[in-house]
KOLFI-331972 format. One record per residue: x, y, z of N, C-alpha, C, CB in turn; residue in three letters. Coordinates in steps of 0.2 Angstrom, whole numbers, plus 5000, padded with zeros to 4 digits. Glycine has a CB too. Layout:
N
+------+------+------+-------+-------+-------+------+------+------+-------+-------+-------+-----+
| n_px | n_py | n_pz | ca_px | ca_py | ca_pz | c_px | c_py | c_pz | cb_px | cb_py | cb_pz | res |
+------+------+------+-------+-------+-------+------+------+------+-------+-------+-------+-----+
|    X |    Y |    Z |     X |     Y |     Z |    X |    Y |    Z |     X |     Y |     Z | ALA |
...
+------+------+------+-------+-------+-------+------+------+------+-------+-------+-------+-----+
//
This chain:
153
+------+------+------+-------+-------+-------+------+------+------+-------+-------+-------+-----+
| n_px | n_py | n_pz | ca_px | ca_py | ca_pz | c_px | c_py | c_pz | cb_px | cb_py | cb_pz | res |
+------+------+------+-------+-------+-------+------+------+------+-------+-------+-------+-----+
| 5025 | 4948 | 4513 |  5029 |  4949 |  4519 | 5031 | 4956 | 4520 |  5035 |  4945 |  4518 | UNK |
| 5033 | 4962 | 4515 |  5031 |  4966 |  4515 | 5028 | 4970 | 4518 |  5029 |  4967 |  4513 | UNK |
| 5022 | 4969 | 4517 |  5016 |  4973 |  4522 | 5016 | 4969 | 4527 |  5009 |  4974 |  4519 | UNK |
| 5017 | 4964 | 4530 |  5018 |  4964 |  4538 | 5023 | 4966 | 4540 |  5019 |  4958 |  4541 | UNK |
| 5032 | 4968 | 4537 |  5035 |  4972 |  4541 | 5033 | 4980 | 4540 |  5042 |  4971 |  4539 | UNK |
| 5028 | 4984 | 4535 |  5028 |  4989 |  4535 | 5020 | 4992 | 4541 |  5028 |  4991 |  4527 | UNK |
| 5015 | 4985 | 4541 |  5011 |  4985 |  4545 | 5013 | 4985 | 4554 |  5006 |  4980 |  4542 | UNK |
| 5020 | 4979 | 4554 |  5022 |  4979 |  4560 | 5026 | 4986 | 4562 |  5026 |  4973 |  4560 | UNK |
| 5031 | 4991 | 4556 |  5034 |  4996 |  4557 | 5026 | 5002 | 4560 |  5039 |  4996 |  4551 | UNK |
| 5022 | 5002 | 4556 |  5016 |  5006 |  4556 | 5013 | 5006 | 4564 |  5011 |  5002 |  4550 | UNK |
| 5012 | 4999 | 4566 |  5010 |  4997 |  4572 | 5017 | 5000 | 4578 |  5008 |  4990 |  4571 | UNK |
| 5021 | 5000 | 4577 |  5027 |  5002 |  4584 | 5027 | 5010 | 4582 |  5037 |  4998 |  4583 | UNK |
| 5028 | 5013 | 4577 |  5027 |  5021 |  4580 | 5020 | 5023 | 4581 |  5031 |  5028 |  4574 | UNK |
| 5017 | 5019 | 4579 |  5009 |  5022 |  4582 | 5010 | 5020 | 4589 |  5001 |  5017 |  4579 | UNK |
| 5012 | 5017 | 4593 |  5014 |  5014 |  4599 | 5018 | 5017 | 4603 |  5017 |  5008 |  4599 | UNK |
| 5023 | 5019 | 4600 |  5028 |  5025 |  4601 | 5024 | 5031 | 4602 |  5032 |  5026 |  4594 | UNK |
| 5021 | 5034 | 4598 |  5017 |  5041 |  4598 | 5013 | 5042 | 4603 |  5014 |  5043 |  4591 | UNK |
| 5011 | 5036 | 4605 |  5003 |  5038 |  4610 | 5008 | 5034 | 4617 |  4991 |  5031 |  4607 | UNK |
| 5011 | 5031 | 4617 |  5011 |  5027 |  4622 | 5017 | 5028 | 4626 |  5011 |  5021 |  4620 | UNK |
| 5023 | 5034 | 4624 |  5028 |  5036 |  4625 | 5027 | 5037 | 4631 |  5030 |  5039 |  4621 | UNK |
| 5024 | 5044 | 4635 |  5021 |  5048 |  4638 | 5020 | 5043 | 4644 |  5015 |  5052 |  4634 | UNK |
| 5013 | 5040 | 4644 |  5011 |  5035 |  4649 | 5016 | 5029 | 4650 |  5004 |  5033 |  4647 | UNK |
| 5021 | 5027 | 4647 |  5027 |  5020 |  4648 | 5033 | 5025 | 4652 |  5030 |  5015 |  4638 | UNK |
| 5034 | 5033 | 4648 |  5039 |  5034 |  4651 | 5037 | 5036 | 4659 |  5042 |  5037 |  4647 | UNK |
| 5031 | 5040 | 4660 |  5027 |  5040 |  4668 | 5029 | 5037 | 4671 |  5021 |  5040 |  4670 | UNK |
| 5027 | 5032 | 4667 |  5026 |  5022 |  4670 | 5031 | 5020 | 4677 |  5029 |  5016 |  4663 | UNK |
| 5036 | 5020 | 4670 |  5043 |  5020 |  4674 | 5047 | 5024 | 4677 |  5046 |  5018 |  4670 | UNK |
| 5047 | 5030 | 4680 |  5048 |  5035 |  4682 | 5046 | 5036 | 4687 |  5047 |  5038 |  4678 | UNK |
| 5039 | 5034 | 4689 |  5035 |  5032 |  4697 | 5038 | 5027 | 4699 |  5026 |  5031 |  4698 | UNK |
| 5039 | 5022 | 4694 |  5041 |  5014 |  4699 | 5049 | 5017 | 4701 |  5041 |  5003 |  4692 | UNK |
| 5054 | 5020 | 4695 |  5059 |  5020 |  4698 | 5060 | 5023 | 4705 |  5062 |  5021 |  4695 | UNK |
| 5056 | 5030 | 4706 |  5054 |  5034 |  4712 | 5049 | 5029 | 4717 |  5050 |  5040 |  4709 | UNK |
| 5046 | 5022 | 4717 |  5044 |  5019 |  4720 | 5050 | 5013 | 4723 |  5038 |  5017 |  4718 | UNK |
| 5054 | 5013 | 4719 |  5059 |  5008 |  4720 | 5064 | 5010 | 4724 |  5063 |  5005 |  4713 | UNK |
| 5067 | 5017 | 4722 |  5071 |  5023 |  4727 | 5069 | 5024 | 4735 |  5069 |  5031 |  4725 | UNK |
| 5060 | 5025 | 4734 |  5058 |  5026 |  4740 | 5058 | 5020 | 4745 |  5052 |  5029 |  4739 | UNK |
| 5056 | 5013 | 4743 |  5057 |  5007 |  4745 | 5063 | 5005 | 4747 |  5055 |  5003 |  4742 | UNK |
| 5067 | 5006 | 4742 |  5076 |  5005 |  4744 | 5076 | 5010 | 4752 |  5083 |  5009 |  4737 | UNK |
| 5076 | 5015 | 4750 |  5077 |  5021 |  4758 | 5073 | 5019 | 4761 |  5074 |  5030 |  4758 | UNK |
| 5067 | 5017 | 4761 |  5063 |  5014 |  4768 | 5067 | 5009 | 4772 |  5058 |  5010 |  4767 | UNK |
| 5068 | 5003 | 4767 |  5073 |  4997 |  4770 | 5078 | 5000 | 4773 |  5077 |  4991 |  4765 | UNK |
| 5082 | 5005 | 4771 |  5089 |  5006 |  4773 | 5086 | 5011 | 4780 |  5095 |  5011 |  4766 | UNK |
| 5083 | 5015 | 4779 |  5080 |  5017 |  4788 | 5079 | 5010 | 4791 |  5071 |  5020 |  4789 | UNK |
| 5073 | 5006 | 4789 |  5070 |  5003 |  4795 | 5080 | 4998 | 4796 |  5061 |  4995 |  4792 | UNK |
| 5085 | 4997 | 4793 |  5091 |  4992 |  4794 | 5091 | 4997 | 4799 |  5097 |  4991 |  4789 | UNK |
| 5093 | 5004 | 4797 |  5097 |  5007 |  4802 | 5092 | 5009 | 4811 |  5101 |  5015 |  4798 | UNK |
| 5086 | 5007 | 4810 |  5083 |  5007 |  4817 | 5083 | 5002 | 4819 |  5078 |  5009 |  4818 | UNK |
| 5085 | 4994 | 4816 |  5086 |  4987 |  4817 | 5093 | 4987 | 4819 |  5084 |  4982 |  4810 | UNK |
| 5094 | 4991 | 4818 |  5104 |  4989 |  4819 | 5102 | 4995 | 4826 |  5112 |  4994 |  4808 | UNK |
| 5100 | 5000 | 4826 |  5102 |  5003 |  4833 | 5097 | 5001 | 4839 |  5102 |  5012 |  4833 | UNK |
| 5089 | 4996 | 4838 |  5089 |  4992 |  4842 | 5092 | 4987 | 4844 |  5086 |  4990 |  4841 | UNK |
| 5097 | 4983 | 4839 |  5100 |  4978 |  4842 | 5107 | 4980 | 4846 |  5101 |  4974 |  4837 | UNK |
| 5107 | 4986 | 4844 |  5112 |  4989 |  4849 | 5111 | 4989 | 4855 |  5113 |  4994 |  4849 | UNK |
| 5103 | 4995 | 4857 |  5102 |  4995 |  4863 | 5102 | 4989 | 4866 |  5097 |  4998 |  4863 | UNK |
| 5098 | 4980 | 4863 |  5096 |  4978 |  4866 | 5104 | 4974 | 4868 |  5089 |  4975 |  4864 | UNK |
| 5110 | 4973 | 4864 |  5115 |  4971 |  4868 | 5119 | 4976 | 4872 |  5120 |  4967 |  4864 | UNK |
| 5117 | 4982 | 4873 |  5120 |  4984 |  4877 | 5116 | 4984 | 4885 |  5122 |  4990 |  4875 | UNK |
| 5109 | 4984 | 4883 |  5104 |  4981 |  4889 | 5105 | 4974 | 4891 |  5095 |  4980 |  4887 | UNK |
| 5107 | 4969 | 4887 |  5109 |  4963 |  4891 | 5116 | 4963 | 4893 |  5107 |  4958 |  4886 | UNK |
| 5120 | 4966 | 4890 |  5127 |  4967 |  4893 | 5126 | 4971 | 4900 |  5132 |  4970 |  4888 | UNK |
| 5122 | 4974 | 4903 |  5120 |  4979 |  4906 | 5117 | 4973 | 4913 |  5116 |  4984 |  4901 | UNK |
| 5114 | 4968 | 4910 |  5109 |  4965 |  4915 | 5111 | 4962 | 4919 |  5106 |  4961 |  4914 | UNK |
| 5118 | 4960 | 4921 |  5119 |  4957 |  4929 | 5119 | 4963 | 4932 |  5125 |  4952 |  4931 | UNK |
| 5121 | 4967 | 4930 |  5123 |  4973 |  4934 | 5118 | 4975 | 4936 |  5127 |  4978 |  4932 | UNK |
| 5112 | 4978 | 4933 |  5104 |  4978 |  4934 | 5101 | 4974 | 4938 |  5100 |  4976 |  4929 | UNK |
| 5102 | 4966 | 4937 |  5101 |  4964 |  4942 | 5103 | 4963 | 4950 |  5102 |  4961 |  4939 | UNK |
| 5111 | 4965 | 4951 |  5112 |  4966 |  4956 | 5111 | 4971 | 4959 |  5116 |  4965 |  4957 | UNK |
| 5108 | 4978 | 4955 |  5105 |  4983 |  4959 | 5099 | 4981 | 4963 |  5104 |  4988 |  4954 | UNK |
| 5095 | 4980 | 4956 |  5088 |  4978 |  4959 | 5089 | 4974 | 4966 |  5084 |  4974 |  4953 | UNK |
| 5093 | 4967 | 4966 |  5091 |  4965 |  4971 | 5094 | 4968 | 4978 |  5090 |  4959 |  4970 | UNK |
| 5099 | 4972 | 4976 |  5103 |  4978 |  4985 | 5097 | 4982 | 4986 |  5111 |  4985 |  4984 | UNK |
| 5092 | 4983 | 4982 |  5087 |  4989 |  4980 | 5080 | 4984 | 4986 |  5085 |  4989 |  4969 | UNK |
| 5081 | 4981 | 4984 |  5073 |  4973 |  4987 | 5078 | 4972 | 4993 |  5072 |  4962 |  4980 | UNK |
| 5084 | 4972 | 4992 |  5086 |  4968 |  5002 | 5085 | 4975 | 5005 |  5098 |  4964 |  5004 | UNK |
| 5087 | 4982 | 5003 |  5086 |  4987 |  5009 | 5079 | 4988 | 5008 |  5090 |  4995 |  5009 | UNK |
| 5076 | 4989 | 5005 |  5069 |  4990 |  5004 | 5064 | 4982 | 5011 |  5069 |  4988 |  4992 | UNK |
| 5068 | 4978 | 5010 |  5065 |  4972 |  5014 | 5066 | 4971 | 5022 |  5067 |  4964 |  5011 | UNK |
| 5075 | 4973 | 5024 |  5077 |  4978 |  5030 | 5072 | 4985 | 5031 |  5086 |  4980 |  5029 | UNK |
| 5072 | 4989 | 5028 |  5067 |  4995 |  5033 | 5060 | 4995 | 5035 |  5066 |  5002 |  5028 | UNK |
| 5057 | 4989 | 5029 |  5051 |  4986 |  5031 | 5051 | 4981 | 5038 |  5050 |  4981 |  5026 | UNK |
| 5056 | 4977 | 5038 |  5059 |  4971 |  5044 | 5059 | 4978 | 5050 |  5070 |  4965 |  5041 | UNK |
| 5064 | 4983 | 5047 |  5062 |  4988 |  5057 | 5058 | 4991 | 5057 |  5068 |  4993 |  5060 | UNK |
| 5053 | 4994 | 5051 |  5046 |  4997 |  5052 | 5043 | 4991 | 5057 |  5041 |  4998 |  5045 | UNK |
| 5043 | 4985 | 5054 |  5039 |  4982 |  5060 | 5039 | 4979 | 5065 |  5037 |  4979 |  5059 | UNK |
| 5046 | 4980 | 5066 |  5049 |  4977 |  5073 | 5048 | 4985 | 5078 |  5060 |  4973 |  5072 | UNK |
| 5048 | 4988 | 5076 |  5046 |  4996 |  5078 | 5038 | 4994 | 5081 |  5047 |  5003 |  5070 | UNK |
| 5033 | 4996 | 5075 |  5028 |  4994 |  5077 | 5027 | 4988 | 5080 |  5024 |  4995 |  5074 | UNK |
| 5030 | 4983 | 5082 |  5030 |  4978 |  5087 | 5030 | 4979 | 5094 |  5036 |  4974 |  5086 | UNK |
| 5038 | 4984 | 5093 |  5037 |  4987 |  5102 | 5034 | 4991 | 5103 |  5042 |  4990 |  5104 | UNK |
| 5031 | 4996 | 5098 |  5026 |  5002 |  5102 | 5019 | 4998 | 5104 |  5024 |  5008 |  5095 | UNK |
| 5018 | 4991 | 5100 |  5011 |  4989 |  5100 | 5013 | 4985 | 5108 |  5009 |  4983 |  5093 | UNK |
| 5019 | 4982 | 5111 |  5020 |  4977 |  5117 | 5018 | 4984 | 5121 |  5030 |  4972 |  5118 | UNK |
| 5021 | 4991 | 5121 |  5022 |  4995 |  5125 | 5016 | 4995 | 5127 |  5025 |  5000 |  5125 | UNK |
| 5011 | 4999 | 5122 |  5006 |  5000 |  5122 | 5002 | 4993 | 5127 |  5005 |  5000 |  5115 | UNK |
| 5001 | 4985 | 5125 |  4999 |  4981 |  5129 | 5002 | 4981 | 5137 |  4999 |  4976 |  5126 | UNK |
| 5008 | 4984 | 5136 |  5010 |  4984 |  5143 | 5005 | 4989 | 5149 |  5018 |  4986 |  5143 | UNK |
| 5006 | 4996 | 5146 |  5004 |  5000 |  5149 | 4995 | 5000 | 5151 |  5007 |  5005 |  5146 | UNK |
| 4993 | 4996 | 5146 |  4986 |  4993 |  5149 | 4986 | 4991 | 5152 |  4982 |  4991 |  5147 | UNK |
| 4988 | 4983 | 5152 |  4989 |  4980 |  5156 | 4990 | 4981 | 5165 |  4992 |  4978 |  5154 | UNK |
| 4996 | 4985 | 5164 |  4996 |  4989 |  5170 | 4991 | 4993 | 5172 |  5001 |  4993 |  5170 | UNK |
| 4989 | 4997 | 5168 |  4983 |  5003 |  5170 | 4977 | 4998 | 5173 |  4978 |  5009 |  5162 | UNK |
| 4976 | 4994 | 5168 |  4967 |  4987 |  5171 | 4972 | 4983 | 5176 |  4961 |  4979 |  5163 | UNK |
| 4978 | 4982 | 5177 |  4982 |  4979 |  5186 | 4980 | 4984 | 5192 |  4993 |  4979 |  5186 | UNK |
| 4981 | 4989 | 5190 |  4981 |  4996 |  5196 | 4972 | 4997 | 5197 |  4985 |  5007 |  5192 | UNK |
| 4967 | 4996 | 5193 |  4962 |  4999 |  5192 | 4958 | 4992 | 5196 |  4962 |  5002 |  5185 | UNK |
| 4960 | 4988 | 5195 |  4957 |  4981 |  5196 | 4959 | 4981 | 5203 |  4960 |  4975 |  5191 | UNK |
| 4967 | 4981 | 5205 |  4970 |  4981 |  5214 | 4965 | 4988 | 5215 |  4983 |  4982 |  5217 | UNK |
| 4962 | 4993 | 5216 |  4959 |  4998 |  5217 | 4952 | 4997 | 5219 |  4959 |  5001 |  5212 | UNK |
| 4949 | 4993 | 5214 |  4943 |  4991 |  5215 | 4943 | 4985 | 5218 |  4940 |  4990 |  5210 | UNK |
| 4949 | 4982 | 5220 |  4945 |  4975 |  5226 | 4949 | 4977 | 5232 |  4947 |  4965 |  5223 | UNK |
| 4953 | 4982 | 5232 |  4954 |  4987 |  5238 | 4946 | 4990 | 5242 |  4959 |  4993 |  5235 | UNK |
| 4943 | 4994 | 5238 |  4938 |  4997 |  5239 | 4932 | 4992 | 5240 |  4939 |  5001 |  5233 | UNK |
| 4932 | 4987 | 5237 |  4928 |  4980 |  5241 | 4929 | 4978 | 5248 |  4930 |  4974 |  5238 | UNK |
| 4935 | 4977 | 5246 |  4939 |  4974 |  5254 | 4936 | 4979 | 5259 |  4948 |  4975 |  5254 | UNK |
| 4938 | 4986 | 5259 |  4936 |  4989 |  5263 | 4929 | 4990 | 5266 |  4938 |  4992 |  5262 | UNK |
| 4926 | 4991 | 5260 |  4919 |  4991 |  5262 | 4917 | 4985 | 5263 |  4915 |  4996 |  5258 | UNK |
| 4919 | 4979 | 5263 |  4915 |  4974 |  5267 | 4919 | 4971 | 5274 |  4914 |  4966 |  5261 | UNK |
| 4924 | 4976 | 5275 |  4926 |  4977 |  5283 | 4923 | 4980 | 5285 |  4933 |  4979 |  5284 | UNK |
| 4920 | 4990 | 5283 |  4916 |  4992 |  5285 | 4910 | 4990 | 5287 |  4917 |  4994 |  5283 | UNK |
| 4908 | 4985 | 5284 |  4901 |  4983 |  5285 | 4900 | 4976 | 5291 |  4898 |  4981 |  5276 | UNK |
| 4906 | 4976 | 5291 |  4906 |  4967 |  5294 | 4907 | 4972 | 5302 |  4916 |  4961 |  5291 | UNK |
| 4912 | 4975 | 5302 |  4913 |  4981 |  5308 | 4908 | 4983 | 5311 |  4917 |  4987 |  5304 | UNK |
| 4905 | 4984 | 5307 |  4897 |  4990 |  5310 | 4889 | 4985 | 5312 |  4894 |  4997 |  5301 | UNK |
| 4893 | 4978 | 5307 |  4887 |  4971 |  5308 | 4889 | 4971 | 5316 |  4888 |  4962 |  5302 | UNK |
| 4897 | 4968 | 5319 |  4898 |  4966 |  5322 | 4898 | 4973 | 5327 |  4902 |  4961 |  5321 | UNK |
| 4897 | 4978 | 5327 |  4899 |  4983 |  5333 | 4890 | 4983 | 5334 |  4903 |  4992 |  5331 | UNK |
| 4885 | 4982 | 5329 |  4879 |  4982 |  5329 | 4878 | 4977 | 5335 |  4875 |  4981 |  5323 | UNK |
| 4878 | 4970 | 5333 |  4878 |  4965 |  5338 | 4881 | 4966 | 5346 |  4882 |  4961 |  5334 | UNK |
| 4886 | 4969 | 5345 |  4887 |  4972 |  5352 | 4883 | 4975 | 5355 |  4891 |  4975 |  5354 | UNK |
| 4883 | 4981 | 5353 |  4877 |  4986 |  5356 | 4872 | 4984 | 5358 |  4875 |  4990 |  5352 | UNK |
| 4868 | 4978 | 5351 |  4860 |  4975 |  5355 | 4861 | 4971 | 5362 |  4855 |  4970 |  5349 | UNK |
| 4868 | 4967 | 5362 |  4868 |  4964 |  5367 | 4871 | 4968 | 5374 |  4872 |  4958 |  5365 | UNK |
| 4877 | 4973 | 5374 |  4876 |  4978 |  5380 | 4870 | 4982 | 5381 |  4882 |  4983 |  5379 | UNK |
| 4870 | 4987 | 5377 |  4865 |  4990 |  5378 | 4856 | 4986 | 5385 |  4863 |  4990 |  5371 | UNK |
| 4853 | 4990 | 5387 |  4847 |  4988 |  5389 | 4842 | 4993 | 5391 |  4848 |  4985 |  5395 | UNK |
| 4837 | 4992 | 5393 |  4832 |  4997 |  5390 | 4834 | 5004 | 5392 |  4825 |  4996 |  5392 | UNK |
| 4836 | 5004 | 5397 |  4834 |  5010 |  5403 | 4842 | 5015 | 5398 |  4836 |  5006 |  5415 | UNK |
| 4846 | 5011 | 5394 |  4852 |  5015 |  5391 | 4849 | 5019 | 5384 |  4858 |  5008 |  5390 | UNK |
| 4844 | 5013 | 5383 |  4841 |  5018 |  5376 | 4838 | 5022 | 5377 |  4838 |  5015 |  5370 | UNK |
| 4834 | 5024 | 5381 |  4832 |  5027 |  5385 | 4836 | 5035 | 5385 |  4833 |  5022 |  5389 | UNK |
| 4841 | 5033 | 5390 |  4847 |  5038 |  5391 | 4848 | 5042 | 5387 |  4852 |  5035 |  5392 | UNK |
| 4852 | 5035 | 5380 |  4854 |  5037 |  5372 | 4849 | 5044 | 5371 |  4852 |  5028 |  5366 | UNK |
| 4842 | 5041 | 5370 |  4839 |  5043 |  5367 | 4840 | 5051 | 5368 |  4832 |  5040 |  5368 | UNK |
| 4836 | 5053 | 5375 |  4837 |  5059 |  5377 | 4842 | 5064 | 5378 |  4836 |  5059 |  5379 | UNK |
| 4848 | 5061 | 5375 |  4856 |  5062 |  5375 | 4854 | 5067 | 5367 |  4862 |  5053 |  5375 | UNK |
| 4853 | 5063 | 5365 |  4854 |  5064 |  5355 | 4849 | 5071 | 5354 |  4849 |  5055 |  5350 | UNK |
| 4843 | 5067 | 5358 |  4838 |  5074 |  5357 | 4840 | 5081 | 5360 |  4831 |  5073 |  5359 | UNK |
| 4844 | 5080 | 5366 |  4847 |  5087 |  5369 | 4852 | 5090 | 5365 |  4849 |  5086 |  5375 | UNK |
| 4857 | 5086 | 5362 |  4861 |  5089 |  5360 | 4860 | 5090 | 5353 |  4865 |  5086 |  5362 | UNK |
| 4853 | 5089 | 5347 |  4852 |  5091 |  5341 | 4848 | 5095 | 5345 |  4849 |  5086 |  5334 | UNK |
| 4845 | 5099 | 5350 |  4840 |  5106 |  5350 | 4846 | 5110 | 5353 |  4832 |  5105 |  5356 | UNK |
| 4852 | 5109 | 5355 |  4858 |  5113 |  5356 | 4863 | 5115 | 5352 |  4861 |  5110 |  5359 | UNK |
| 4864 | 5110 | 5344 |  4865 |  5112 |  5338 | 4862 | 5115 | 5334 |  4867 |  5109 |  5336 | UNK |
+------+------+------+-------+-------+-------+------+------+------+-------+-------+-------+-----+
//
């Protein structure tokens, strides 16, 4: 029994001597990994804790948001409502003043009918007279009337 406690004592400062070095590293990075992980969590709390801030002060914030937005959507829906009641009337004016222009242009042109199918009815029926007053011995007359007076002009 002896030599297992002197072989076991033999075996731990050999363990000791080589292993010291690399166990104490060992632990020394983990505690510097345990530090660094602790400080991580305690950031990411404190950017968890000032999201949850922002987001109850954004929701404490939201009817009021809300009623902006929608004073924002009702004038925004009014300047639209008189943009197009605006271009409503420019567009009525607009058809008005055509209208009127092809009314005037239209009474013009069946003025200008009218007339000339009076003039023509006029000159049918003054024709008709003539062939019937007239007789030979006048065209006659006519005739040499016309030709004296174009060798006089």
């Amino acid at each position: 029994m002896l030599w297992a406690a002197v072989n076991f004592l033999l075996f731990v400062a050999l363990l000791v001597r080589f292993l010291r070095v690399p166990i104490r590293d060992y632990f020394r990075a983990r505690s510097e990994r345990l530090t660094e992980g602790l400080a991580a969590g305690a950031r990411a709390r404190e950017r968890a804790e000032a999201l949850r801030a922002t987001i109850a002060r954004d929701l404490a914030d939201l009817p009021a948001l809300r009623q902006r937005l929608r004073a924002d959507l009702l004038a925004a829906a009014e300047r639209e409502r008189e943009q197009l009641i605006e271009r409503g009337r420019q567009a009525a004016d607009r058809i008005r003043a055509d209208a009127r222009l092809l009314a005037e242009q239209e009474f013009a042109a069946a003025r200008n009918a009218l007339r000339d199918e009076l003039i023509e009815d006029a000159v049918r029926q003054a024709s008709a007279l003539l062939r019937q007053a007239l007789k030979p011995g006048d065209q006659q007359r006519l005739l040499r009337d016309f030709i004296a007076s174009a060798r006089a002009a």
